[in-house]
C-alpha positions in Angstrom: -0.6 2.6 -7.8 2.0 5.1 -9.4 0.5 8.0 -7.5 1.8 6.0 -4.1 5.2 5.4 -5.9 5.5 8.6 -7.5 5.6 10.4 -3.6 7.4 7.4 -1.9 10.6 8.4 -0.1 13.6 5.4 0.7 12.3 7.0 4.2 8.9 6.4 3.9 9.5 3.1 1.9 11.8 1.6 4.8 9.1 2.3 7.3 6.4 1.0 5.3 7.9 -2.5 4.1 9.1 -2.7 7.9 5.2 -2.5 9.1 4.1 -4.4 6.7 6.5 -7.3 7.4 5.8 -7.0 10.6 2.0 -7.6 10.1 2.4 -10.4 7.4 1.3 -8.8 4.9 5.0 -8.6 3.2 7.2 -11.3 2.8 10.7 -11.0 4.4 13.4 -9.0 2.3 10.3 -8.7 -0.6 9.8 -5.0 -2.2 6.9 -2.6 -1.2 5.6 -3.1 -4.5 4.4 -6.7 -4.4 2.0 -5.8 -0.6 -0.2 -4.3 -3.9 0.4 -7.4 -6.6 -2.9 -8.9 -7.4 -4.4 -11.8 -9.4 -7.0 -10.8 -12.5 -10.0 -11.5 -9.9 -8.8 -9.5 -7.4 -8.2 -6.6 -9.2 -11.4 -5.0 -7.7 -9.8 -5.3 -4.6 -6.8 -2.7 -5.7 -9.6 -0.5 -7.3 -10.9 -0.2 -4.1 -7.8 0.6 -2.3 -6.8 3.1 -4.9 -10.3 4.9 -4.9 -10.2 5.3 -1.0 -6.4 6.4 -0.7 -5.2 7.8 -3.6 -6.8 11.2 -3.6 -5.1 11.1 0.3 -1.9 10.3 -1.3 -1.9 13.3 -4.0 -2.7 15.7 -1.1 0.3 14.6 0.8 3.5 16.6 0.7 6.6 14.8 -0.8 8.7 15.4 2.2 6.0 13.5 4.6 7.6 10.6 4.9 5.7 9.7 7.9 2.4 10.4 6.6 3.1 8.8 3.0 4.3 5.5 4.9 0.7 5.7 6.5 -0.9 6.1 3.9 1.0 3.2 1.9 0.6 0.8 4.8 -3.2 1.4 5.1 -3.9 0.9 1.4 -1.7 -2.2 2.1 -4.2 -3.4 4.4 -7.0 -2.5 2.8 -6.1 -4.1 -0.1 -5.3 -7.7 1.7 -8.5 -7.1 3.5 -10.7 -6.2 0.0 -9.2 -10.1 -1.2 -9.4 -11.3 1.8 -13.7 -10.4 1.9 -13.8 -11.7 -1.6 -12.3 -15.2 -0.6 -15.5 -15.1 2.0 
């Protein structure tokens, strides 16, 4: 996850966290970080997440806020989706 963190802008942040509120997938007035807090058993689901967008994420200029906001709410939703698929 540090990777994400490491490029995240208060720009990029704002517009992520306001997405991802918007989609339920954040609780109202909670941080970015917990859209990637997991339980033991699901930590496959944020291996998966980090494997498919972090390499996306390391490529991405600092100053992207726009583009690192993507890519923060997509690995959002792609971990909620990984633990979702586990839950069956």
């Amino acid at each position: 996850m540090s990777i994400l963190f490491d490029k995240m802008t208060p720009t990029a942040r704002e517009i992520a966290e306001e997405k991802l509120r918007n989609e339920g997938i954040l609780a109202p007035d909670a941080p970015l970080e917990y859209a990637f807090e997991v339980r033991p058993a699901e930590l496959e689901a944020l291996e998966k997440a980090r494997l498919k967008f972090d390499h996306q994420i390391a490529d991405c200029g600092s100053k992207d806020h726009q583009k690192i906001a993507e890519l923060a709410i997509a690995k959002a939703r792609c971990v909620s989706d990984y633990i979702a698929e586990m839950a069956g």
